[in-house]
N, C-alpha and C positions, 0 to 999 in steps of 0.2 A: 328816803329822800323827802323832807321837808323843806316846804318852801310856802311863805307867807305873802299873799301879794291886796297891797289895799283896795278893797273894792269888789275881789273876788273870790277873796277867803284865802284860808291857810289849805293847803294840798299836803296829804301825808301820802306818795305815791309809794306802793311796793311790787309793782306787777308794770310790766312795758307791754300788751298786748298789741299783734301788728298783725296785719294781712300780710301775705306774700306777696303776688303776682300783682304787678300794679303800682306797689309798695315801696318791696324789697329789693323785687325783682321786673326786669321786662323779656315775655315769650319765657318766662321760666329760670333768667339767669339774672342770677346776683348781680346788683348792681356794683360797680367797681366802687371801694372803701367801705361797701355796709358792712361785709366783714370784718375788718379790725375797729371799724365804728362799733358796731352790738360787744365783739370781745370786751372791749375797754367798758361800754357800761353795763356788761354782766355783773360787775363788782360793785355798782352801786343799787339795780335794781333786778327783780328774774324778770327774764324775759319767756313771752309766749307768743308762737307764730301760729294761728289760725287759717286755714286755706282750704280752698276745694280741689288743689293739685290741677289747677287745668291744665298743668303740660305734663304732670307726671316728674317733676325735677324739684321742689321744693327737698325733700330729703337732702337729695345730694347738693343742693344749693347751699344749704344750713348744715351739713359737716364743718365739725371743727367748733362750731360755736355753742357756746352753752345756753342751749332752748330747750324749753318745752314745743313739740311740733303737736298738732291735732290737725288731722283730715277731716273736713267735718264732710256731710254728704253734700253731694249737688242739688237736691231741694232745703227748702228754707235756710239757707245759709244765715239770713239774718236773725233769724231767731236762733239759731246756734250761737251765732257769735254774742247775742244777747244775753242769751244762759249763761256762757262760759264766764264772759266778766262778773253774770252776778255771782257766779258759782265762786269765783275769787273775792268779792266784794267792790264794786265798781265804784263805790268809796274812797278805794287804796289803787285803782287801773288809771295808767294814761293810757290809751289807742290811737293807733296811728292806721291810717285807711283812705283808700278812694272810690272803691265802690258804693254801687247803689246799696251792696249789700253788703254793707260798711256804717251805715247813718246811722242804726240802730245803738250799735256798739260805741260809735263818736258821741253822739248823746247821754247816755246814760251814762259813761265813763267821767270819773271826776274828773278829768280831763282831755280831750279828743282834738287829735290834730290830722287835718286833714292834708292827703299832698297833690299835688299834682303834675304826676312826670309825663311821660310819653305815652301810656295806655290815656291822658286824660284824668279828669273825676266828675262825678256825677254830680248832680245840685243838690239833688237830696245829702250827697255826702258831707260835702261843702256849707250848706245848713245848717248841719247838723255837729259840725265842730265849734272848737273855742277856737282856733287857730290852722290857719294855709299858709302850707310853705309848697314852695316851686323846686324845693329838692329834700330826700330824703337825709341826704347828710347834714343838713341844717335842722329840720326836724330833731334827729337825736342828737345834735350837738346842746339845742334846746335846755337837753337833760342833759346834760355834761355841763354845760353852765347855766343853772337856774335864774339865775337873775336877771337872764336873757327872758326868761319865762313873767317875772316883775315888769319887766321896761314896756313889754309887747301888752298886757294884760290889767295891768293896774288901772283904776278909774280918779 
């Protein structure tokens, strides 16, 4: 996924890295439409769910869809999810997140969108993106039409 926006650069994206809980999901359950939302742009970009499992239901939340899943541990979450993007090249990552221990990854990422559903988001996470949206399905719609990403972005 390229996509050239003036004032902000050209974005060569190949990686969708996301939080779970918070995210995806709230108390651990998918939120309704992310599923056939992530299906439809597993064809354009891979996707990677990074979490701490705090309910223990990410796995069976993300049946069905074509993810990469990683538990990372309950200490420094932030610097996990820090690695991980570099480990992909954070260059080629958008992240979608609202945790505190989210900012790291929103930052560094060539592109980082932050949301804000029902768990809240943190200010450092918020911060720390190029972009808040007040629903996930608009977020990834985002990448489903890029020029959504142009209009919101351009200087």
């Amino acid at each position: 996924m390229v996509v050239s926006i003036p004032g902000f650069g050209s974005l060569s994206l190949k990686y969708l890295v996301m939080d779970y809980n918070g995210t995806l999901a709230i108390d651990g359950e998918l939120i309704d439409g992310v599923k056939d939302a992530l299906i439809k742009l597993s064809r354009e970009i891979e996707l990677h769910v990074l979490t701490a499992d705090t309910f223990g239901k990410a796995a069976s939340g993300l049946s069905g869809i074509p993810c990469k899943l990683k538990v990372l541990p309950r200490e420094d979450q932030q610097g996990g999810k820090l690695n991980y993007i570099r480990m992909l090249g954070a260059d080629s990552v958008v992240s979608i997140g609202n945790g505190r221990n989210d900012q790291l990854m929103l930052k560094e990422s060539a592109l980082g969108i932050a949301v804000i559903l029902g768990e809240c988001a943190s200010t450092e996470a918020l911060m720390s993106a190029d972009l808040i949206s007040t629903s996930i399905l608009s977020a990834l719609e985002l990448l489903a039409h890029p020029l959504r990403l142009t209009a919101t972005l351009r200087s």
